[in-house]
C-alpha positions in Angstrom: 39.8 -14.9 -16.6 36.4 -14.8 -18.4 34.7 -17.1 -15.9 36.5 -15.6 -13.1 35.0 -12.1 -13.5 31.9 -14.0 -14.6 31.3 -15.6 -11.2 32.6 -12.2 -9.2 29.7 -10.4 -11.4 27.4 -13.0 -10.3 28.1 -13.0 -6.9 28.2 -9.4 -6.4 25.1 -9.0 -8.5 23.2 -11.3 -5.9 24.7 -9.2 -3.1 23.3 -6.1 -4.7 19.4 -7.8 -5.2 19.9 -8.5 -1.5 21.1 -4.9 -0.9 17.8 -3.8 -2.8 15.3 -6.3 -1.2 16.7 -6.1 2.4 13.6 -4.9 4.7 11.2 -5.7 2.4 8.6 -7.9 4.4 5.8 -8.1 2.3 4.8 -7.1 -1.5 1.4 -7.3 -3.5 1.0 -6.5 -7.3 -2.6 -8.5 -7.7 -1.3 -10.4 -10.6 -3.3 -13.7 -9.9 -6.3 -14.4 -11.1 -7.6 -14.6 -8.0 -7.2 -13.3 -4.4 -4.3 -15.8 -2.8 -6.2 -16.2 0.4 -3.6 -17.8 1.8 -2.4 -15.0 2.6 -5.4 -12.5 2.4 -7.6 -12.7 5.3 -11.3 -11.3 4.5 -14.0 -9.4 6.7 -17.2 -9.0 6.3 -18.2 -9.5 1.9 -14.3 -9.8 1.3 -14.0 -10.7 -2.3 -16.6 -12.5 -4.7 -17.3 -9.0 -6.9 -17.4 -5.2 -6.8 -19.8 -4.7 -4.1 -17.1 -7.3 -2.2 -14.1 -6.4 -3.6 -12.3 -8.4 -6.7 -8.7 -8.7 -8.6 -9.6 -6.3 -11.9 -8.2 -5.3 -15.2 -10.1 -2.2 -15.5 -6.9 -0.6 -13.8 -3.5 -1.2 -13.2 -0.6 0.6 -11.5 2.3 -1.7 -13.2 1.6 -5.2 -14.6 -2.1 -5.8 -15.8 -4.3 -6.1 -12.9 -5.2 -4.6 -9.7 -7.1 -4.1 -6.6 -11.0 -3.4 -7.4 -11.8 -2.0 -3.4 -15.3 -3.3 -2.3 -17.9 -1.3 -0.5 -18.5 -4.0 2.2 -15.6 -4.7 4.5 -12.5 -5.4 3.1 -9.1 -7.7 3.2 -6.0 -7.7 5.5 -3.0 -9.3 5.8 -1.2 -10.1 9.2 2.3 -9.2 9.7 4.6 -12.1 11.3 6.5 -10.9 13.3 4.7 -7.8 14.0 7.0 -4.6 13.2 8.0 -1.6 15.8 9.7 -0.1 12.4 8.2 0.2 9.1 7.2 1.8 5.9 4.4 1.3 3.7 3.3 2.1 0.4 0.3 1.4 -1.3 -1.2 2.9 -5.0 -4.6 4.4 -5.3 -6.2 5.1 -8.3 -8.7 7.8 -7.8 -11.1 8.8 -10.3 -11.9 12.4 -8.7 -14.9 13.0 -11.0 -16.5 10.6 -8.3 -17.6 11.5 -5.0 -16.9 9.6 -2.6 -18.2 9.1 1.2 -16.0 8.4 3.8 -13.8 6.1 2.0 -11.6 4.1 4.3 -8.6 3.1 1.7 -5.8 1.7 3.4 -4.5 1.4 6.9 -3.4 -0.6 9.5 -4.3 -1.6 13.2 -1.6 -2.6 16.0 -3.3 -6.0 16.4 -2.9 -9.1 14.6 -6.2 -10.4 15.0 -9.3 -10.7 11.8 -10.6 -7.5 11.8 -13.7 -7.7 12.4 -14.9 -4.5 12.1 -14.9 -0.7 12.3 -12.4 0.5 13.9 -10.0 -2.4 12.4 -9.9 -4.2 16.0 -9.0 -2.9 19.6 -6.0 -0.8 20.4 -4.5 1.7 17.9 -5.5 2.3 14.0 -5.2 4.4 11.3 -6.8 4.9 8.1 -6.0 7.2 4.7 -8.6 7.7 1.8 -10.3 10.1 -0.2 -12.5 13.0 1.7 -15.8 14.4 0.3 -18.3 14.5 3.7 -18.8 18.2 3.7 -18.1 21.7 2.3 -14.7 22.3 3.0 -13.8 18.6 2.6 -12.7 17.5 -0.9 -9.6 16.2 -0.6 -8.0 13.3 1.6 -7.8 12.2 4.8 -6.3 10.8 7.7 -8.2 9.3 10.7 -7.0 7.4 13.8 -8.0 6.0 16.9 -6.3 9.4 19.0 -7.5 12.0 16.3 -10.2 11.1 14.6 -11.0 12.5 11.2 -8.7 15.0 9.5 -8.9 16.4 6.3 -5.8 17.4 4.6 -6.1 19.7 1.1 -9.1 20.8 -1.2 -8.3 19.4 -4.5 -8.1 15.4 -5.4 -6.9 14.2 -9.3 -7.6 11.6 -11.3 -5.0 9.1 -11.3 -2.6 6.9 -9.2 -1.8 8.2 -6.3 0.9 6.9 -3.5 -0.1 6.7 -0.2 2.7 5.7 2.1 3.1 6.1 6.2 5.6 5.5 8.4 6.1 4.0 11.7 8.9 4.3 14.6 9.5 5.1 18.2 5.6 4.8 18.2 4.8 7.3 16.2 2.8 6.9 12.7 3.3 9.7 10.0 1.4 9.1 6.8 1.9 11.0 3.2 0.4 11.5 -0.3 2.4 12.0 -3.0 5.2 12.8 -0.9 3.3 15.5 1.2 3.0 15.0 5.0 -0.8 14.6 6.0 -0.8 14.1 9.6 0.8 12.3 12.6 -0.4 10.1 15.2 0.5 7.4 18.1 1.1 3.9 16.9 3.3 1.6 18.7 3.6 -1.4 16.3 1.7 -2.4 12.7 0.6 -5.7 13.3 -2.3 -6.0 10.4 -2.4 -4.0 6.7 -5.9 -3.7 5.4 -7.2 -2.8 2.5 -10.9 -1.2 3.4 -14.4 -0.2 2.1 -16.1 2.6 1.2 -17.5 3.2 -1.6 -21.2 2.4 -2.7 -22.0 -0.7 -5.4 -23.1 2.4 -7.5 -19.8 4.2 -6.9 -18.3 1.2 -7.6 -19.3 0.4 -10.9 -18.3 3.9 -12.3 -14.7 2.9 -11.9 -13.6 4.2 -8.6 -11.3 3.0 -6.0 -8.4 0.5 -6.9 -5.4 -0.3 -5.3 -1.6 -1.5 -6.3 1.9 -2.5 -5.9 1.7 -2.9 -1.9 5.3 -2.8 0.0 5.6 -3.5 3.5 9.3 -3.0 4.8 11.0 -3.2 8.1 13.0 0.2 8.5 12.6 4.0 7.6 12.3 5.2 3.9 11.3 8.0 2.2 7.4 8.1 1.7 7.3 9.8 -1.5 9.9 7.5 -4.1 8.5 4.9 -5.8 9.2 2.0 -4.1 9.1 0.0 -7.8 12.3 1.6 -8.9 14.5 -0.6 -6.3 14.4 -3.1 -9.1 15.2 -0.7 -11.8 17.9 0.5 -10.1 19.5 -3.4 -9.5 18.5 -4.0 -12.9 21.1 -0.9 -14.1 23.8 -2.3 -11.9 23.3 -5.9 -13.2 24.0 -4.2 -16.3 26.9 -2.4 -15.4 28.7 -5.5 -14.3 28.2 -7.2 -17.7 29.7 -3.9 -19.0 32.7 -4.4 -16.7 33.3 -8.6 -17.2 33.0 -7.4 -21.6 36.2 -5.1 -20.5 
């Protein structure tokens, strides 16, 4: 009896992680000591340093290590197949006692070519980052190929911060911290990049990392944490053990 409700535990606990996992497509915590390349393409500087971007401990989201954003160009990663439906998330770690000019954060392009440059490639785009470039613009931002630059609030925090969109029946809608920022046409993601911004100066005063990147293949809600999927299996794991002790 022991082993039977051993094994049914088992099995249904591996249903669950699959439950948990399903959709999820692509997912980056910058553990390594170094940036897997393999599956990081680079443009322009890419990596080598803080002017060119680097894996840091200076900052970290969850785990030790993270994202140190470059000022010259940036990395991508190209989505295969390319995905009609999707949701991102992606940490920032914004140290708001910086400024910081024009700083293209994250986004994505419809094409799954090397970006090459700005925009990210032909087509449509889409960027979100931090917004200081005039009077009334201290806050964050979205800015796409159809709608150019649009600032959304007056008031950034230190911190990590989750920056999510999502994409379907070719429309992009992308969020901080929950809160809708603004809309925009987008009829596939075929490339994620991680871009510029900042100055070397900038740089070196701790600003701009990223973290825990998910990429999945359907519709989910832009402001939960995408890390507590695995908290949540690792509660029903337990649960089962509970039940097979019974």
């Amino acid at each position: 009896m022991k082993v039977y409700f051993f094994f049914t535990s088992l099995i249904l606990s591996l249903f669950l992680v699959n439950i948990v996992s399903a959709g999820l497509v692509f997912h980056e915590t910058f553990e390594a000591d170094k940036l897997d390349e393999t599956k990081w393409g680079t443009a322009g500087a890419g990596v080598g340093g803080p002017n060119g971007g680097t894996i840091s401990d200076k900052q970290a989201h969850t785990g030790k290590k993270s994202w140190w954003i470059g000022s010259t160009n940036g990395i991508f990663y190209i989505l295969n197949p390319v995905l009609q439906t999707a949701t991102v998330y992606c940490y920032l770690y914004d140290n708001d006692k910086e400024a910081s000019v024009n700083a293209q954060v994250i986004g994505c392009t419809t094409e799954t070519t090397k970006v090459t440059g700005w925009p990210i490639g032909s087509g449509s785009w889409m960027y979100m980052g931090l917004c200081t470039t005039g009077p009334n613009c201290a806050g964050y931002y979205f800015r796409s190929a159809d709608k150019g630059e649009i600032c959304v609030g007056d008031k950034r925090s230190t911190g990590w911060h989750l920056f999510a969109y999502v994409i379907d029946q070719g429309t992009l809608t992308a969020y901080v911290d929950g809160k809708k920022m603004e809309s925009c046409k987008m009829p596939q993601i075929g490339t994620f990049v991680i871009f510029h911004a900042w100055s070397a100066e900038q740089f070196l005063k701790e600003g701009g990392f990223v973290d825990d990147i998910y990429i999945f293949s359907d519709k989910r809600e832009p402001g939960k944490d995408p890390t507590l999927s695995v908290q949540s299996n690792d509660k029903l794991a337990v649960t089962w053990g509970e039940i097979k002790r019974s």
